[in-house]
N, C-alpha and C positions, 0 to 999 in steps of 0.2 A: 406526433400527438397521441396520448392514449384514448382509447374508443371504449368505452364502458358497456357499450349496444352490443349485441349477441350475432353475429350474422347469420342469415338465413342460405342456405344455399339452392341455388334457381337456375333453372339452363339459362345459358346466357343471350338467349333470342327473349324469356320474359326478362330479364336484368335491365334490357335496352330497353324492352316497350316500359315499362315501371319511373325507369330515369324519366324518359321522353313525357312519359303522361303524368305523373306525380311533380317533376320539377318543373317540367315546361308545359304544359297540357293548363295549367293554373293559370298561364297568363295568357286568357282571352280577354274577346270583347268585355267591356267593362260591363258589369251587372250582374245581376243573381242575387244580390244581400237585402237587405231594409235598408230602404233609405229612409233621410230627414224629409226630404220634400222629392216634389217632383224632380228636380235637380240631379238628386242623386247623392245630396250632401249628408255625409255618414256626421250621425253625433260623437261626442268625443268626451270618453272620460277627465273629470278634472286632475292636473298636473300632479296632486295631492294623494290619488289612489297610489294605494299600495296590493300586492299581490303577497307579501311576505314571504317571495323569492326572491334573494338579495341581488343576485345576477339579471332576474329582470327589470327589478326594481330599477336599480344602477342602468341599464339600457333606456326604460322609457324617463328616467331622469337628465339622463345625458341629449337624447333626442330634444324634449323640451327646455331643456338649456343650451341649446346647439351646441354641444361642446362635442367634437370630433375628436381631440385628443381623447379621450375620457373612454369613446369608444373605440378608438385605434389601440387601446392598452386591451381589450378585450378580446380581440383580433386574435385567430386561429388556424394558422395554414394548415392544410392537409396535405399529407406525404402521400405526392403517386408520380406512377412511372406515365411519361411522356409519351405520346404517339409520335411518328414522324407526318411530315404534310404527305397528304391534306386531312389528316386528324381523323377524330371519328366524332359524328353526328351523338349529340346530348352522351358522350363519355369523356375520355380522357382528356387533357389539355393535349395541344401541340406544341411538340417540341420545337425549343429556338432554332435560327439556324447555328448550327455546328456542333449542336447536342445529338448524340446518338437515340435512337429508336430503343423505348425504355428505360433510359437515364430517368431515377429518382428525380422530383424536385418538389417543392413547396410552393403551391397557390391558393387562392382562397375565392372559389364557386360563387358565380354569381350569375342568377338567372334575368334576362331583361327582353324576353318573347324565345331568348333561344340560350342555353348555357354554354356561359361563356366562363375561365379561368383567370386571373390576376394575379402577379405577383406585389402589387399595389395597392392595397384596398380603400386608401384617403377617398378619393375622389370619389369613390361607388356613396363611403359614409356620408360625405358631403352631401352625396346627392340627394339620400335617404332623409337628412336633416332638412334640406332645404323644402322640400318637396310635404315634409307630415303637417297633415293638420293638429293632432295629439294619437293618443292613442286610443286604441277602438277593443281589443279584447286580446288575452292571448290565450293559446291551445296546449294543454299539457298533450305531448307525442311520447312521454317516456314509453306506453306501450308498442310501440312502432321501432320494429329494429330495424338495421341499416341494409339496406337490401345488399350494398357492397362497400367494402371497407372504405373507399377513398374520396365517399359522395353522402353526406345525410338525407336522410330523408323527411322527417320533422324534427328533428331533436328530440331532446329534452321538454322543449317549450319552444313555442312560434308567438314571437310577438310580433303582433299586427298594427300599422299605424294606416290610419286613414291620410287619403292623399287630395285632392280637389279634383273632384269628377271631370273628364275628358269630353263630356258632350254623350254616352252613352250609358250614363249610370253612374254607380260607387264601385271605388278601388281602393286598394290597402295595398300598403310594402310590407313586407315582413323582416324580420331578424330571426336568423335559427341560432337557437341557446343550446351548447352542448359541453357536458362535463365544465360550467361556468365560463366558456368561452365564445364568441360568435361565432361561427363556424360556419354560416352563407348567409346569402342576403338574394333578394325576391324583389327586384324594384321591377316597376313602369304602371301596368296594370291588372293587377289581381284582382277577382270578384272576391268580396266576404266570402259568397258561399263555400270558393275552392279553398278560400283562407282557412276555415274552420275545421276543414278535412282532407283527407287524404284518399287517394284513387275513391272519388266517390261519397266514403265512408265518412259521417261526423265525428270526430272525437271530442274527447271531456273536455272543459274551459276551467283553466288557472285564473281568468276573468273574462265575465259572460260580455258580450257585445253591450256598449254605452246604449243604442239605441234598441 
């Protein structure tokens, strides 16, 4: 897949902390955003917003029509070489067995308290569909380059879908849009606030938060 993002180059002890806390550091306890009520219930833009980004648009259309084909044609695996077990902590996938240690392969990132690789993505989409209440806002990332070739780190654009609060607040899933393709996915329980930013930092809104 071609990467259009500029890479930064970083010893690779910050490479790991950046993975571990920008991709996976997002999915704590639920909370940190505005909520609707005490609940925690996030409002939700109508099915009818448009952003005037045809690839998002096409995403939170597809989500609100539950149509998982629609978003499996969007689907973007990324090219990276394989670890052998027992893998390495928020990097590479692990190799099959009888795959060699860095054998090329194609999967597609998906974070869910800890990252994990697929070479399947249906069922992660499924999940993502079943789970959204609508969508809640998305974050332009084009300033955010990729800290390493084989792993996004906002894309392009982070679209956010609110999900039904767990008992400790609001949470959102996200979809990463990159070069018009999904390129990872962010389910279980994201806080808005980590939603909208990145190690910390708030970035711009392609659409500001419904509530």
């Amino acid at each position: 897949m071609r990467h259009s993002k500029r890479r930064v180059r970083r010893p690779r002890w910050l490479l790991r902390a950046l993975l571990v806390l920008g991709m996976l550091g997002a999915l704590t306890a639920c909370g940190g955003g505005e909520s609707d009520s005490a609940s925690g219930e996030l409002r939700v833009h109508d099915a009818a917003v448009t952003t005037r980004v045809a690839t998002v648009d096409e995403v939170s259309a597809a989500v609100a029509g539950r149509d998982v084909d629609a978003l499996m044609r969007l689907v973007a695996f990324q090219s990276v070489d394989c670890v052998a077990p027992p893998g390495e902590y928020g990097g590479r996938p692990t190799c099959d067995a009888g795959t060699a240690d860095g054998t090329g392969v194609e999967r597609f990132p998906i974070s869910i308290g800890e990252l994990t690789w697929t070479a399947d993505a249906r069922p992660f989409l499924e999940q993502l569909v079943e789970a959204s209440e609508g969508l809640w806002a998305v974050v332009d990332g084009r300033a955010v380059p990729r800290e390493v070739a084989y792993l996004p780190s906002v894309g392009d654009y982070r679209v956010l879908f609110a999900v039904a609060p767990e008992g400790q607040g609001s949470c959102v899933n996200a979809v990463t849009i990159e070069d018009d393709s999904i390129v990872a996915l962010v389910l279980g329980c994201l806080s808005p606030a980590n939603g909208l930013g990145w190690l910390g930092a708030p970035l711009p809104l392609a659409l500001a938060p419904a509530n």
